[in-house]
C-alpha positions in Angstrom: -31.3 -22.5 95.0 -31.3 -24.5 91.8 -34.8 -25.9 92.2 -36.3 -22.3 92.9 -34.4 -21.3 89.6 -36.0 -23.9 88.0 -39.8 -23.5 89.5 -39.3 -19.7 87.9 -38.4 -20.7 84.5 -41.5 -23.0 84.5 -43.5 -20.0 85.7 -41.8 -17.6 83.2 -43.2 -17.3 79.9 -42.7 -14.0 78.0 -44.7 -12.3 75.6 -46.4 -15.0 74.6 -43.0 -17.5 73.8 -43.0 -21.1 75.6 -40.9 -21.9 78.4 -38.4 -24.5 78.2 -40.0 -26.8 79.5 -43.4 -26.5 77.7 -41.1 -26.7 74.2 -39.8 -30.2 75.9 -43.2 -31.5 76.2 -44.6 -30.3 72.5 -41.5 -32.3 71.1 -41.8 -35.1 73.4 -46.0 -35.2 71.9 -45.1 -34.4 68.2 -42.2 -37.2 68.2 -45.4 -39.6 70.2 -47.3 -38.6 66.7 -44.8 -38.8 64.5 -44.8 -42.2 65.6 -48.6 -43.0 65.3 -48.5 -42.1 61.9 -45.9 -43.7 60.6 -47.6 -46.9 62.6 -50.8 -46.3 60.7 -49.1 -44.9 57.4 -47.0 -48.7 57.6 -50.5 -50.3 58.5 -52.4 -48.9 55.8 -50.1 -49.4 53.4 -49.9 -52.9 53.8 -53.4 -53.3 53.8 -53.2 -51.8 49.8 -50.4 -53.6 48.7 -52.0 -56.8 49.7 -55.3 -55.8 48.2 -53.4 -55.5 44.8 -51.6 -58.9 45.7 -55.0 -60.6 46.2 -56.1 -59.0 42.8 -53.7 -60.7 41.2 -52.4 -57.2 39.7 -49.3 -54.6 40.2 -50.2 -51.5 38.9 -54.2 -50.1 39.8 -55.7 -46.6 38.8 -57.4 -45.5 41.9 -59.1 -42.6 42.4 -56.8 -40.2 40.3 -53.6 -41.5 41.3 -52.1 -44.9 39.6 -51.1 -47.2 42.6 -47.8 -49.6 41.6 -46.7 -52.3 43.3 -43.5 -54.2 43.5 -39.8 -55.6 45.3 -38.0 -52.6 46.9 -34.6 -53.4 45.0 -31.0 -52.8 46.0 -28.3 -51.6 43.8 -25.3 -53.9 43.8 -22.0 -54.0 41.9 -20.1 -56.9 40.6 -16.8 -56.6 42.0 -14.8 -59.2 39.4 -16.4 -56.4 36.8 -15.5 -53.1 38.4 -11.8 -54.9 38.7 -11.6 -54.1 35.0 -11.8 -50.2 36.4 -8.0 -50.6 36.7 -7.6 -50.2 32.8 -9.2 -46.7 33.1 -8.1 -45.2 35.9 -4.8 -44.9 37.7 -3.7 -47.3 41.0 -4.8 -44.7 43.5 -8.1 -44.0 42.6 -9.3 -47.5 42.2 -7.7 -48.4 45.7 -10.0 -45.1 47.3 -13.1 -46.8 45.6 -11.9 -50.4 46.5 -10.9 -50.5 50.1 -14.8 -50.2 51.0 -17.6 -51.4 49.3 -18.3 -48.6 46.6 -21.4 -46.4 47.0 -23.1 -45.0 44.0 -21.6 -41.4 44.4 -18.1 -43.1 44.6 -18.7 -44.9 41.6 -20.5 -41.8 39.9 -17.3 -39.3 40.4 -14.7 -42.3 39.7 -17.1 -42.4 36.2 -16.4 -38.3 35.6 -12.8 -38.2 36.7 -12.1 -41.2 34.3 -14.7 -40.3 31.5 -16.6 -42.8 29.2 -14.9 -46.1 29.3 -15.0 -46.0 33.2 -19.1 -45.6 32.5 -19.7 -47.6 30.7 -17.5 -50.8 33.4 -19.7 -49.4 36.3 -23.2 -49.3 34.3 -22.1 -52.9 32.9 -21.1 -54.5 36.4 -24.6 -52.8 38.0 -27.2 -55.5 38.7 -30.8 -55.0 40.7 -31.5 -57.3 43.4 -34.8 -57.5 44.7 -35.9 -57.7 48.7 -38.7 -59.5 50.9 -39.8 -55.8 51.4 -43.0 -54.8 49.2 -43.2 -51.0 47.9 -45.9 -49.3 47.0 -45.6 -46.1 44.4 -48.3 -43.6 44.1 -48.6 -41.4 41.3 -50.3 -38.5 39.3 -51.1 -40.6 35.6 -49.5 -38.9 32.9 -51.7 -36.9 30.8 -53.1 -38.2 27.9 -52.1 -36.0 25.1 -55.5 -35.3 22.8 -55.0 -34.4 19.1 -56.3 -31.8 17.1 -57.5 -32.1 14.0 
């Protein structure tokens, strides 16, 4: 009984709409293309970045778009320096951002609940550290502004 069911559902398309099963199979071939490209999007960006590498160079115009180059960087927080948080805020919401490893938007709202001094301890114990991985940025050049005269 369940199999017949299920033979008319594959046979049962109305108006035009997909059957369940053909909707499976158009997922199951968009997420085997998804995959594909982002393959050959990973591939061919390599293949730039180390062109630029080779070149010697970071940033490149090509075409109309300026092509930059460089360490995909992670945002990390000195935790001796946000300890000094303590003077700005009260006990309870330092332990909240404390007991894990603070995330920007924890840091961010701890900032606006305590105001400027609390800023200015976060943007001071903030430090960039840069990865293995290689980035590559592509952008629209600014406009060059022309004068009149």
């Amino acid at each position: 009984m369940a199999r017949q069911q299920a033979m008319q559902e594959i046979t049962k398309a109305v108006d035009g709409e997909f059957t369940d099963i053909q909707i499976v199979e158009r997922i199951l071939s968009l997420r085997q293309d998804k995959t594909r490209a982002a393959d050959a999007l990973k591939r061919t960006t390599e293949e730039l970045a180390q062109r630029l590498i080779d070149r010697g160079v970071t940033e490149a115009e090509v075409g109309d778009h300026l092509v930059m180059i460089g360490p995909k960087l992670l945002t990390e927080y000195d935790q001796n320096t946000l300890g000094s948080l303590k003077n700005c805020v009260t006990d309870d919401q330092v332990w909240i951002t404390f007991k894990q490893l603070p995330s920007g938007k924890q840091l961010k709202g701890l900032s606006d609940l305590a105001g400027a001094t609390a800023k200015a301890v976060i943007a001071s114990a903030k430090r960039k550290i840069e990865t293995d991985v290689t980035t590559v940025r592509i952008k629209k050049p600014r406009r060059k502004k022309t004068s009149r005269d």
